[in-house]
N, C-alpha and C positions, 0 to 999 in steps of 0.2 A: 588601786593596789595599795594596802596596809602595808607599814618598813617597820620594825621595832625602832622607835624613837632612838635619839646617839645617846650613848651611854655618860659621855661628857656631860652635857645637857642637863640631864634626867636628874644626875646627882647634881648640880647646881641648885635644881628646882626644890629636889626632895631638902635641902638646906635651907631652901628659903622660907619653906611652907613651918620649918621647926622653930625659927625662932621668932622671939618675942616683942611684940612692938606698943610700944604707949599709947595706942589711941587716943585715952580719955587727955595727955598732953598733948599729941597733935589738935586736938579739938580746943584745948586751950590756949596753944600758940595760933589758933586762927588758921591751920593749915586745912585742916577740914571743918565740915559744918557736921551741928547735932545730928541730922537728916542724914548725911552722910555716916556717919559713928553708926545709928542705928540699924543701916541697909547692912553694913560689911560686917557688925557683930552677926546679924541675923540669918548668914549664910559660913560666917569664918568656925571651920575647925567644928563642922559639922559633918552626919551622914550624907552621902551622893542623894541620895532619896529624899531624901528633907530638905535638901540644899535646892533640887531640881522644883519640889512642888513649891517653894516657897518664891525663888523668880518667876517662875510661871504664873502665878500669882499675881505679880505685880512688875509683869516684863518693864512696862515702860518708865519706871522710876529707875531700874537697874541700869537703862540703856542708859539715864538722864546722868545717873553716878559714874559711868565710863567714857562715856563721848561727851557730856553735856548740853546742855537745852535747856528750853524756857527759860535764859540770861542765868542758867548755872554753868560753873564751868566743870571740865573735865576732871577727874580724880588728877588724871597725870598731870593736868595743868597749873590746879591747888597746889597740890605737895610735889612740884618739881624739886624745889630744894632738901627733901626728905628722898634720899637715895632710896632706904630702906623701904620705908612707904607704895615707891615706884616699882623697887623690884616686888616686892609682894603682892602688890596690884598685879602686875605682867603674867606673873606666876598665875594667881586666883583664875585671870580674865581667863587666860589659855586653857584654865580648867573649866570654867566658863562653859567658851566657846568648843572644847570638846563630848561636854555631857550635856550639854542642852541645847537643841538645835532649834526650840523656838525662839530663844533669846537671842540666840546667831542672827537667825532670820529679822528678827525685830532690830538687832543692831546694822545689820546692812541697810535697813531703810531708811535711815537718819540720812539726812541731808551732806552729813559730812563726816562716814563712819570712820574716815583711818586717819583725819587730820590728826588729833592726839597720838599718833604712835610715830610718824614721820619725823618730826624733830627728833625722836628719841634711839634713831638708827645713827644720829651723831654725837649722840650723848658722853662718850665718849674721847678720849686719844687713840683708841687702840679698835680694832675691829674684833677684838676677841672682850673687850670689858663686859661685865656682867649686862647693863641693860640694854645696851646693843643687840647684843647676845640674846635675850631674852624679848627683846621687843622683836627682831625678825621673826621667831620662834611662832608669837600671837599673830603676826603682818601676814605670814606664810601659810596658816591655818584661816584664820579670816578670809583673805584674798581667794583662798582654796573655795570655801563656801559660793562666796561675792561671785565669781567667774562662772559658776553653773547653775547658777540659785535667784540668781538677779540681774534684772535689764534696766534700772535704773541708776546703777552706778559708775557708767562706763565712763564716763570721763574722771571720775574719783579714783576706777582703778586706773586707768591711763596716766594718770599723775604715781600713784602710788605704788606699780609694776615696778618702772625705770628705777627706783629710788632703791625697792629693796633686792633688784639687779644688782644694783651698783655695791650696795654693802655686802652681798653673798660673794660678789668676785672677788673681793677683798682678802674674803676667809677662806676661798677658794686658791688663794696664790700664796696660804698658807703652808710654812713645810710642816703644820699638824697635823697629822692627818687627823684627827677626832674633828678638829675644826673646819676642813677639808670634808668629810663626811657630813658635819651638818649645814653644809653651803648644798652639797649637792642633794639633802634627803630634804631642801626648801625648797629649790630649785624645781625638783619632781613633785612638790603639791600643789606647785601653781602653773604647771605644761599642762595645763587639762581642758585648752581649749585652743582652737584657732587663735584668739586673742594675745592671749599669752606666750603663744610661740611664734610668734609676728613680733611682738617688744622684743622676746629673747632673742631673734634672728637680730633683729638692728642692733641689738650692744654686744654681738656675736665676742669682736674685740676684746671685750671685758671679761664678759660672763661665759664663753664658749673658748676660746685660746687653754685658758687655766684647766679645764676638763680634758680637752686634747694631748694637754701635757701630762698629765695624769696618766692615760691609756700607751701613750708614748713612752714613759717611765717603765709601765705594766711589761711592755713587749720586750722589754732588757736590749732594747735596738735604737740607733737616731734614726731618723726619718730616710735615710741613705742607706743606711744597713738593713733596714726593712725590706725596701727597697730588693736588696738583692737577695737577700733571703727569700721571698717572696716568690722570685722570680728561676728559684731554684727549686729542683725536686726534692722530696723532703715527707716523711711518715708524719701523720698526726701525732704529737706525745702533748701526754697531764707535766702539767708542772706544780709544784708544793704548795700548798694555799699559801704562802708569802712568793710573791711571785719575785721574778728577777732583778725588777727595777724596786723593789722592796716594797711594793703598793699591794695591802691586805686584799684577800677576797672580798668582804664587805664593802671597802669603798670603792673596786674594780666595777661590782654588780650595780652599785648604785651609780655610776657614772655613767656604764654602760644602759642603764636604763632611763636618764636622761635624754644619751641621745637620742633610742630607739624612740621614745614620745615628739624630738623635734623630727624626726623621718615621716611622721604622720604629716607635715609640711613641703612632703619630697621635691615637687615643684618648686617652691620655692628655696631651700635647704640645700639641694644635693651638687649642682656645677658650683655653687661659693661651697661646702663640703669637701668637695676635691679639687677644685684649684688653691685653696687654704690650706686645705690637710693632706691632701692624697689619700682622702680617710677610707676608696676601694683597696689600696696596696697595705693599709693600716689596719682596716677589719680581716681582709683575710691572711694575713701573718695572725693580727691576735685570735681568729677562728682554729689559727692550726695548733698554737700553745693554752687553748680554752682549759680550764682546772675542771670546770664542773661543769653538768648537763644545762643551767639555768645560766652560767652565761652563754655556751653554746645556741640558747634558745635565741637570747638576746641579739646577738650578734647575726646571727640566722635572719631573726626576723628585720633588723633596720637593713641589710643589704639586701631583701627582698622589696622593701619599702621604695629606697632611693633609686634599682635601680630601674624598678618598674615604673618611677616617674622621670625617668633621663635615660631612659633606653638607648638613646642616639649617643650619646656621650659618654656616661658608665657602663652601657655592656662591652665596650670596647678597651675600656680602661680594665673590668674584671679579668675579658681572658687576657691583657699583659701581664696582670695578677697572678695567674696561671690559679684562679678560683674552679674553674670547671674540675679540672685533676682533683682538687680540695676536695671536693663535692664530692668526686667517687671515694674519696680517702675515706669522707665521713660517714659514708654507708654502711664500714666496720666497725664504728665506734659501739652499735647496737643503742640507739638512741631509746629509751623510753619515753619521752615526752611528748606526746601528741602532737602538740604544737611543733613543737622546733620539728616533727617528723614530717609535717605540710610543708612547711616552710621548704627543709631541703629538700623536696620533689618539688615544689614549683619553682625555686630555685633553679635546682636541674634542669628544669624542661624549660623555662626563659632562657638560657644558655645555652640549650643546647639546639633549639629553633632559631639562637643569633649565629652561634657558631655555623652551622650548616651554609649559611647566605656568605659567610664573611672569605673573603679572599688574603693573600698574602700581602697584598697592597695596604689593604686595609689593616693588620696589623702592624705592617709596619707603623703608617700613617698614627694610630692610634699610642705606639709607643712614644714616637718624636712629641705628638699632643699634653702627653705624659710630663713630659719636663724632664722624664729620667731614662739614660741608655743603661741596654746591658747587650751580651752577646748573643741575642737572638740568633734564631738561622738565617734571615733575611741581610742581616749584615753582611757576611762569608761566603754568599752565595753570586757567583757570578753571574748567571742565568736569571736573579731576581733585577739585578742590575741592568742587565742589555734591557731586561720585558719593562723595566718599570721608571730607570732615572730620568725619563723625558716628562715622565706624567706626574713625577714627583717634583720638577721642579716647576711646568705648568699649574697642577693641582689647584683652586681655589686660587687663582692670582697670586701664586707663589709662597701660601702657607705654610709649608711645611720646611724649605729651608729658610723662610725669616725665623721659623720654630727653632729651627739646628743654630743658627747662628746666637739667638738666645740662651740655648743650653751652652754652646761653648764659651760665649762669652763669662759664665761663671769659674769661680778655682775650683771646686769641686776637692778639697781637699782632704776629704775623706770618703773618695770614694774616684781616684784618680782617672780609672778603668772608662770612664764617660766620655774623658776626653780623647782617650785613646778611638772610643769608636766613633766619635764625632768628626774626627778628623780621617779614619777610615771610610766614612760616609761621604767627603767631600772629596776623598778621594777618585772614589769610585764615579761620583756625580761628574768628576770633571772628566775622570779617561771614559766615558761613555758617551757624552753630551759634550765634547768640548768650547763647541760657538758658542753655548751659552753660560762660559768658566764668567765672563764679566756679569751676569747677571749675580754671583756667588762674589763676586770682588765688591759691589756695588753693595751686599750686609758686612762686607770686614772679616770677610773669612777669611780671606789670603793672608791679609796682616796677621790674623788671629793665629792661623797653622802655624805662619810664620814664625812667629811669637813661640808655642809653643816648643820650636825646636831645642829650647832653652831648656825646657822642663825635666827633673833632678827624674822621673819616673822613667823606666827605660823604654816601655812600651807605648806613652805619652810620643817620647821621641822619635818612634820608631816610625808609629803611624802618622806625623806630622810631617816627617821626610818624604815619605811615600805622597802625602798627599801634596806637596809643594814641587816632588817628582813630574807629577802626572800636569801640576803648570808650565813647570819648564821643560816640558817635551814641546810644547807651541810657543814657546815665548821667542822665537825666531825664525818662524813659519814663514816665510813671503809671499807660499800662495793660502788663497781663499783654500778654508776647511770644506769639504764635502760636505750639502746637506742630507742631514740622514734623519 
């Protein structure tokens, strides 16, 4: 998939290629050789066409002048103390290495194709300086070739993936966005394989957090607010190409087209996905405020991806999403894209063959799993209570309230309403099932209600009393409780 290069960038380069450099005085201060002088005249501030038959020509003296070989050393190596020199090299190569794929090919076979570009990703104080800048730019094009073109440099790129991971996060936790946009349009030329999207999953941290926040920003929501929006009825609407959190279209699509590439990983990607991101509650909020058909598509296709590879785990986390509703929502929008039009039909139809098996247990279950309450029907209902409190607190060796006691254990302070049904929940748990109220004392829930009672929200306190209630109805029982 071609991206129109970032416009930051491009005007960098197009400055560099303009101005004028001494050669024939580097040659005399000994920074390059004669041999050297003659190759970069013989291609510098030339036609594409003449530039191309002239390496080709004589590929492997070009390689020997970029990487070096046979005890020469590298351009970048020689003239490291000539900024100028290095940035104009960077520039040349990256033209280089996009108009002539035989010399690409010839430079990936070298024994040690990226060593010369790797120190120069620290070149630097700043992660935005010119030959940082410009050395990921070649790193990311290169690497892009290397990962689908050759099976002799795996350990080369193994060293050299991490490295220019690590400088992309950098520019990626950028509040520029131009600089933000070219972290992520580097990012997406080197996801083009198994390989590379295994390194990216391990420095998730670095390189995948700073994209999440990006999409986070996009939604004009915190990860709480999503949440409940989400989880509420709600029409599809466009929002303005400068979306709410102030993050352009362009770098929205280009993010969102990252992930979609690490989805192709679903297996390995999607339970760290949503226990990191809650990224099924995160996609379909940002599926419902989509601007345009082409992120629509995007968005469509990585939750087709993830959740047909975690089925057991994300279709349950979707419909708390309340994705299926979405789904019929979107059948109005009158999609024309072929694709993203598969996509929301098999989408549909994998939902709707879970939905059909799934019981109200099971949603509950699936929401507590979540991390996040809201007022489902299952909460208020009394009849879900009698049929289910025994087997919820049974369930997988007591799963699901070591889950509740974790959710309440947080302040939740922007989004209060959690605690309130947390402790509605324990409520309920304990006037149904009360012989087993100490198995519920034994995670800190009784302290924790108790605790709660304090809390400035009024329906925090409301539902805290009631559940501290339903203790001290037994808390001076003398006889043995009925088993039921």
């Amino acid at each position: 998939m071609s991206l129109d290069p970032p416009a930051y960038l491009v005007t960098i380069q197009a400055n560099i290629r303009t101005r004028p450099i001494s050669w024939e005085g580097a040659m005399r201060a000994k920074t390059i050789t004669e041999t050297d002088l003659q190759k970069i005249k013989s291609i510098d501030k030339v036609r594409k066409e003449e530039r191309k038959n002239r390496v080709e020509g004589d590929a492997q003296s070009f390689v020997s002048l970029l990487l070096g070989g046979n005890g020469s050393q590298s351009i970048f190596e020689a003239a490291a103390k000539r900024q100028d020199i290095v940035q104009y090299m960077l520039v040349l190569t990256e033209d280089l290495i996009n108009d002539i794929p035989a010399l690409t090919e010839a430079l990936v076979q070298h024994p040690s194709p990226f060593k010369p570009f790797l120190p120069l990703l620290k070149a630097g104080s700043n992660a935005e300086d010119t030959i940082p800048l410009l050395t990921s730019s070649v790193l990311s094009k290169f690497l892009s070739y290397a990962l689908v073109h050759s099976t002799k440099t795996t350990s080369q790129i193994d060293e050299a993936l991490p490295q220019l991971y690590n400088y992309l996060s950098a520019l990626a936790k950028s509040q520029d966005a131009g600089l933000q946009d070219i972290a992520v349009q580097e990012y997406s030329a080197v996801l083009r394989n198994k390989k590379s999207r295994q390194l990216f999953w391990e420095q998730r941290k670095e390189a995948l957090n700073p994209l999440v926040d990006i999409l986070t920003a996009a939604s004009g929501a915190t990860k709480d607010q999503i949440s409940l929006r989400s989880g509420a009825a709600g029409s599809v609407r466009s929002v303005p190409e400068g979306l709410t959190g102030g993050v352009g279209l362009q770098l929205l699509y280009h993010v969102l087209l990252v992930v979609w590439q690490l989805s192709f990983e679903g297996e390995l990607v999607g339970d760290g996905l949503q226990d990191e991101h809650d990224i099924v509650m995160l996609y379909t909020h940002l599926l419902r405020i989509s601007p345009k058909e082409k992120t629509t598509r995007l968005l469509l296709s990585t939750l087709l991806n993830l959740l047909t590879s975690n089925r057991q785990t994300l279709l349950p986390a979707a419909v708390l999403a309340r994705l299926p509703s979405l789904l019929s929502t979107l059948k109005s929008r009158h999609l024309t894209d072929d694709d993203a039009l598969e996509d929301l039909k098999s989408l549909t139809e994998l939902l709707e063959e879970y939905t059909t098996t799934q019981t109200t247990f099971d949603e509950y279950a699936a929401e507590i799993r979540s991390g996040h309450l809201r007022w489902s029907p299952p909460h208020r209902n009394p009849d879900f209570w009698r049929d289910n409190a025994r087997r919820i607190l049974d369930d997988n060796k007591g799963e699901l309230p070591r889950k509740l006691a974790e959710i309440l254990s947080q302040p939740w302070d922007n989004d209060k309403q959690v605690l309130a049904i947390g402790c509605n929940d324990v409520a309920c748990l304990v006037k149904e099932v009360p012989e087993k109220r100490y198995q519920l004392e034994k995670l800190g829930l009784k302290g924790r209600v108790m605790a709660l009672m304090q809390e400035a929200d009024e329906s925090v306190r409301w539902e805290s009393l009631r559940a501290v209630g339903e203790w001290l109805r037994y808390s001076f029982e003398t006889k043995d409780l009925p088993l039921r």
